[in-house]
BAPAFI-553577 format. One line per field, with one value per residue (C-alpha): residue number from 0; residue in three letters; chain; x, y, z. Coordinates in steps of 0.05 Angstrom, whole numbers. Layout:
BEGIN
num <- [NUM; ...]
residu <- [ala; ...]
chaine <- [A; ...]
c1 <- [X; ...]
c2 <- [Y; ...]
c3 <- [Z; ...]
***
This chain:
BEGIN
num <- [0; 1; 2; 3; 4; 5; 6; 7; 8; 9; 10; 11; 12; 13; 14; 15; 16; 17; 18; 19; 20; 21; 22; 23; 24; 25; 26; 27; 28; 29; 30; 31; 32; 33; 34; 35; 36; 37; 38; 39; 40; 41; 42; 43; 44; 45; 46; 47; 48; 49; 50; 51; 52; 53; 54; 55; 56; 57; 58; 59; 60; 61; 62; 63; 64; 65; 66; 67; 68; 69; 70; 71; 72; 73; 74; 75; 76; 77; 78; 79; 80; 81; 82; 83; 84; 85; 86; 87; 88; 89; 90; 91; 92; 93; 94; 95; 96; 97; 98; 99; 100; 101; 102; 103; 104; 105; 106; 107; 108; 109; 110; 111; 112; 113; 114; 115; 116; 117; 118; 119; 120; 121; 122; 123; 124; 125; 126; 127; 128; 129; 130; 131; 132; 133; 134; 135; 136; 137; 138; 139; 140; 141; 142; 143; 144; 145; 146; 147; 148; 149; 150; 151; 152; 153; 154; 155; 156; 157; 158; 159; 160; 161; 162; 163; 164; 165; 166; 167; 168; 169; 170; 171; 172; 173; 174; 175; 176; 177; 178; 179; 180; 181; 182; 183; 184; 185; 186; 187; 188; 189; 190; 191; 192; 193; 194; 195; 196; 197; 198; 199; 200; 201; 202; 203; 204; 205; 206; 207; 208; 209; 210; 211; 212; 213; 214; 215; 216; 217]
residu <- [unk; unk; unk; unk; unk; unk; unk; unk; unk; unk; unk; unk; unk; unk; unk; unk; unk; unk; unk; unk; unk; unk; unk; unk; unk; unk; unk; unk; unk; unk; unk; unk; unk; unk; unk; unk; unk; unk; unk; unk; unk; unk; unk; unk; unk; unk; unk; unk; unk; unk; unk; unk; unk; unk; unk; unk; unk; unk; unk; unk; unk; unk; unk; unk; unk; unk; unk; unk; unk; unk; unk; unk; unk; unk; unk; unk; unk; unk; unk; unk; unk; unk; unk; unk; unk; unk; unk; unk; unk; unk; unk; unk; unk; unk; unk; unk; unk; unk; unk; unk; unk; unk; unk; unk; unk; unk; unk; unk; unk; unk; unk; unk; unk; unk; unk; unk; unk; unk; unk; unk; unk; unk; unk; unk; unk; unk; unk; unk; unk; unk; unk; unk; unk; unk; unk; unk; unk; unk; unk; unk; unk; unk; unk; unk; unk; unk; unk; unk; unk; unk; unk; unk; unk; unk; unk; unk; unk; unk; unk; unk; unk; unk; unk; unk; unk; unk; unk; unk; unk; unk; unk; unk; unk; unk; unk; unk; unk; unk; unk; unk; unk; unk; unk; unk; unk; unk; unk; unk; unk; unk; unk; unk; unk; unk; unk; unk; unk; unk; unk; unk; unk; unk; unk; unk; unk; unk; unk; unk; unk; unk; unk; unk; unk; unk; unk; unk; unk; unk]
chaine <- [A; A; A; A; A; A; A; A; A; A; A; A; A; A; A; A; A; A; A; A; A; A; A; A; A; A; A; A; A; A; A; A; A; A; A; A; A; A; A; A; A; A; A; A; A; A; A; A; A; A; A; A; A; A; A; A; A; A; A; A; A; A; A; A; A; A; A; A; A; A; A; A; A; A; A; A; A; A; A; A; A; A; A; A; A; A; A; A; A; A; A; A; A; A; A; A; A; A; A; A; A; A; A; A; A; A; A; A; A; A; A; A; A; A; A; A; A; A; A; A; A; A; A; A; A; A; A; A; A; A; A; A; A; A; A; A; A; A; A; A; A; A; A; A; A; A; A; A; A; A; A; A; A; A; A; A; A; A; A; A; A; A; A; A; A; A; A; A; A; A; A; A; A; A; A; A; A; A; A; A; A; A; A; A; A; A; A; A; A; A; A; A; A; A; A; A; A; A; A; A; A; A; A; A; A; A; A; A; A; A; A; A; A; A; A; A; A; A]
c1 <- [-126; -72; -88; -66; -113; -167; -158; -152; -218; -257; -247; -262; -316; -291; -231; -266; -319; -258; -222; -280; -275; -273; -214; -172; -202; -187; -108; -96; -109; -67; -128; -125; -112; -48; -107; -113; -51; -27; -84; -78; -11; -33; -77; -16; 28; -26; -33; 45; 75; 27; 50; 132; 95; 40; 83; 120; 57; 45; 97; 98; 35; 37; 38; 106; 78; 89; 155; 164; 121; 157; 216; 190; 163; 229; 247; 176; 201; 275; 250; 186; 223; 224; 167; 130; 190; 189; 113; 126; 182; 133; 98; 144; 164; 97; 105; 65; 101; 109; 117; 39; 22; 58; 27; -47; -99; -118; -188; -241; -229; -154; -156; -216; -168; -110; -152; -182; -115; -89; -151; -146; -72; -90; -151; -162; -127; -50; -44; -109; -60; -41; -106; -89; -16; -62; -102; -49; 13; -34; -68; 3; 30; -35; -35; 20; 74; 27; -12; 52; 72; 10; 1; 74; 61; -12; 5; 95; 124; 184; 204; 222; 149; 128; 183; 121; 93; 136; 182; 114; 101; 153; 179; 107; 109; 168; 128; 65; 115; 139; 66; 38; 90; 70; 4; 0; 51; -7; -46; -91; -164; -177; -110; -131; -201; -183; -139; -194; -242; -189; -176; -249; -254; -193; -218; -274; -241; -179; -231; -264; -201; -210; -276; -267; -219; -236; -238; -213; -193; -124]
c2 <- [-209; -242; -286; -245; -181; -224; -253; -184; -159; -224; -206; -139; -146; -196; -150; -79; -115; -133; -70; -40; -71; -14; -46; -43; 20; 57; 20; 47; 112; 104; 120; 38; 35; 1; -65; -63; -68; -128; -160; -147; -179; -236; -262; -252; -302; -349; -350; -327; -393; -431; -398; -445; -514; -495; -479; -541; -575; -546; -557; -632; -635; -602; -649; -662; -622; -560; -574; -501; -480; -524; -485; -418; -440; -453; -382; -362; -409; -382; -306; -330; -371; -343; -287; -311; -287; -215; -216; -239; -197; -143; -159; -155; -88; -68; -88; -162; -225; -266; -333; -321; -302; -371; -401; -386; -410; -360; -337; -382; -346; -348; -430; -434; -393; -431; -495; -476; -475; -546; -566; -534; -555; -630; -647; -606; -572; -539; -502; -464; -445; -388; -361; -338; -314; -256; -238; -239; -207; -161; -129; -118; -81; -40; -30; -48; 5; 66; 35; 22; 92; 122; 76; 86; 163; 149; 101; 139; 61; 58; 35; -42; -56; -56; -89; -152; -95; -49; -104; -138; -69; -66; -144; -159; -115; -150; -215; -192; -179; -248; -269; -236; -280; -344; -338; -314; -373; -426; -454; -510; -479; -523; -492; -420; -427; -468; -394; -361; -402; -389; -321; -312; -354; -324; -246; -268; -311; -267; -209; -249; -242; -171; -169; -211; -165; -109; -35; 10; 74; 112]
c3 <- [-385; -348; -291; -233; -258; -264; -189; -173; -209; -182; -117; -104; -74; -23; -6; -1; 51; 89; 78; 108; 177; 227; 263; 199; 186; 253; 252; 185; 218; 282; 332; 361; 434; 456; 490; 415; 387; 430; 407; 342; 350; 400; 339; 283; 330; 327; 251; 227; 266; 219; 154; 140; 158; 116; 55; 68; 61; -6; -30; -18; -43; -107; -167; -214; -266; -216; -198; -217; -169; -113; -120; -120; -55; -30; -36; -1; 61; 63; 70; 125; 174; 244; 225; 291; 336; 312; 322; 397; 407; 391; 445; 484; 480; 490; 556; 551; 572; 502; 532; 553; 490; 464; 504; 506; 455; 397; 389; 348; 286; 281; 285; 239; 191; 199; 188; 131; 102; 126; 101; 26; 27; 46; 28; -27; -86; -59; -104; -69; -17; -59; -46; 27; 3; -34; 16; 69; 26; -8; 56; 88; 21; 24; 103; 145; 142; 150; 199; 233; 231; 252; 316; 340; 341; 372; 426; 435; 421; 400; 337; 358; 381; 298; 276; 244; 212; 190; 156; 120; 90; 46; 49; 23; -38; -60; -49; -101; -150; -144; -131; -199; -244; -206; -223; -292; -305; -278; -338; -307; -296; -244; -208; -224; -200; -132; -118; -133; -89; -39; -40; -27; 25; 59; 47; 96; 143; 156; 160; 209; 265; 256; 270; 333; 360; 410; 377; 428; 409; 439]
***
């Protein structure tokens, strides 16, 4: 079994408990209230603006020996920069003034995400990072662009206030495919199981900001 199938079969558990959430739930379904939405995408902001610094980290980190690696993240940075404005230009449209969403503090478990990853980056293992890159590719290529869909006709948005989620829908799939070969081209145990560890960790933290936002239906 490759590597990527077995990250995938290791944490299935980890994935359907987050899966599960009712907020994920009820915005795969389209019945979220528009209070919901915004914060939905208050939270993303918080966590998106994180993602090019945090892959620039990694990569600086990462050992000679996964100089490979280093350049496929390269191409991950190109294709991420400036992800953050769409998500606050989403906002926008919805009718919330961005620069207060810029400006305001995310919740608890959005930082404790986000420092969980500077922490795995510089502290321990980097190439751990690519832990997070499953959890958060892999639940926009299973969720984002029918969720999108289904709130827009719910909530009568137009088409420019999903923009973040309609683009990671279909962006992201692209990204697994990329993803996949990465992985099954690692062949350090102590690489594959900091992922692992990682993925994990992230399946409940990131699961965690949806469980700390408010689930109000349309």
């Amino acid at each position: 079994m490759s590597f990527y199938s077995t990250l995938f079969a290791e944490t299935e558990s980890e994935r359907n408990a987050m899966l599960a959430i009712p907020f994920i739930q009820q915005g795969a379904a389209g019945v979220l209230s528009l209070e919901s939405y915004q914060a939905f995408l208050g939270q993303a902001y918080h966590h998106v603006k994180h993602t090019v610094p945090l892959l620039m980290a990694c990569g600086g980190r990462l050992p000679e020996r996964l100089e490979w690696l280093r350049v496929a993240l390269g191409e991950y940075i190109e294709e991420e920069m400036g992800h953050q404005e769409w998500v606050l230009n989403d906002i926008e449209v919805t009718g919330v003034d961005k620069e207060l969403v810029r400006k305001a503090l995310p919740l608890a478990e959005t930082e404790l995400m986000v420092s969980y990853a500077y922490d795995t980056v510089m502290r321990g293992n980097p190439v751990g990072f690519f832990g997070m890159v499953l959890v958060l590719e892999g639940t926009s290529v299973a969720l984002a662009t029918n969720a999108a869909e289904n709130i827009q006709k719910t909530l009568a948005l137009p088409k420019e206030a999903f923009s973040y989620l309609s683009s990671h829908g279909s962006l992201d799939a692209g990204h697994i495919d990329f993803y996949e070969g990465l992985m099954n081209k690692l062949d350090d145990e102590g690489d594959k199981q900091a992922v692992l560890h990682a993925a994990k960790m992230f399946y409940k933290l990131y699961g965690d900001i949806f469980r700390s936002l408010p689930v109000i239906k349309a």
